[in-house]
Each structure stands twice: as C-alpha cells, then as structure tokens.
C-alpha positions as CSV (number, residue, x, y, z in Angstrom):
1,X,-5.4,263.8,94.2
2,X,-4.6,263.9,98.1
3,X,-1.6,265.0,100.1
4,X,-0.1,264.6,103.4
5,X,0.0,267.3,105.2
6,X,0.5,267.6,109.3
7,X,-1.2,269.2,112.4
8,X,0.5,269.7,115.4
9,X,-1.2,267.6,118.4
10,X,0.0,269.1,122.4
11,X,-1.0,267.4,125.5
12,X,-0.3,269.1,128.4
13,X,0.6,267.8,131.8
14,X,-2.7,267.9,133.8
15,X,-4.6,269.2,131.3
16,X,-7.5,266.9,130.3
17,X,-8.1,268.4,126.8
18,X,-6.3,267.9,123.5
19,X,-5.0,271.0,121.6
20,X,-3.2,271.9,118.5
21,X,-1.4,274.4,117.1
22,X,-3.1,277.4,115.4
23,X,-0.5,280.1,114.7
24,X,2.9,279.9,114.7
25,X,4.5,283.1,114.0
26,X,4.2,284.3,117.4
27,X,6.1,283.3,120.6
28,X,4.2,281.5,122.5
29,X,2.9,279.3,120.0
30,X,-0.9,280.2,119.6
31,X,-3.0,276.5,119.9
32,X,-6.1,275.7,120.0
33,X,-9.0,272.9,121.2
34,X,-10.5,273.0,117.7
35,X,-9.0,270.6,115.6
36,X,-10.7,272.6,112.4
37,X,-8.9,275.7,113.5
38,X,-5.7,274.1,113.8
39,X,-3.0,274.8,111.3
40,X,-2.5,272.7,108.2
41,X,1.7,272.9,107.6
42,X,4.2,271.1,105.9
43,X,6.2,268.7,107.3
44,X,9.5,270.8,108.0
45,X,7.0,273.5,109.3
46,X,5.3,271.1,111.8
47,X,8.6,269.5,113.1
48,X,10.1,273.0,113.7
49,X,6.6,273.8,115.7
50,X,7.2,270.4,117.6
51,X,11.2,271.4,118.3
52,X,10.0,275.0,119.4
53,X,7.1,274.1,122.2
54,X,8.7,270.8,123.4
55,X,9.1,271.3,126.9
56,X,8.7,269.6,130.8
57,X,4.9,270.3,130.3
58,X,4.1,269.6,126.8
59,X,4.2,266.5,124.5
60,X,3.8,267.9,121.2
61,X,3.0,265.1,118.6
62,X,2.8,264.9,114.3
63,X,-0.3,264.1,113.2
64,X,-0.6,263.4,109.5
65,X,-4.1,264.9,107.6
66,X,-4.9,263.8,103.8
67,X,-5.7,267.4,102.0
68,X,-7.6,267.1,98.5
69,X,-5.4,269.2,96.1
C-alpha cells in the first residue's frame, strides 16, 4: 500500500540549484539541496510551508512522493 505524500520544491531567483524544505518549525524555513533530506509532510502541512516562504525571490512548488505504508 502506497500514499501520497508532498515535498516542498524552492527555486530561487539566481540561484542555479534546486532546494527543498527540511524543517519547518523554525522561521526561516530550514531547506535543503538534498532531496532525501527533505521533509515528507502532508498535504495541509506542505501548502502552509508553500504560503509561509512564498516571496519576490522564491517559487515554492508541491511536489507529490508515493510513501510505502
């Protein structure tokens, strides 16, 4: 059995490297360039994350990860 779950996928302006979010209980959201470090959320958690680091510099995107249960 499988789920959906979601990472958290930021480009930055001028940045040439993908990152994705790695902690968020602290402000500014932690991310990293390791997509195995990156956190493993819910969808309402994810879509919070996105709302909180969406900015000028950042487009923070949903990407959707099939767990085994």
């Amino acid at each position: 059995m499988t789920n959906t779950k979601f990472v958290v996928k930021v480009n930055r302006t001028g940045a040439r490297s993908v990152e994705y979010v790695q902690r968020v209980d602290r402000t500014p959201i932690l991310t990293t360039t390791n997509r195995k470090l990156a956190l493993v959320m819910g969808r309402f958690t994810a879509e919070d994350a996105v709302k909180s680091i969406q900015n000028s510099r950042c487009s923070p995107e949903l990407v959707s990860v099939q767990v085994s249960a």
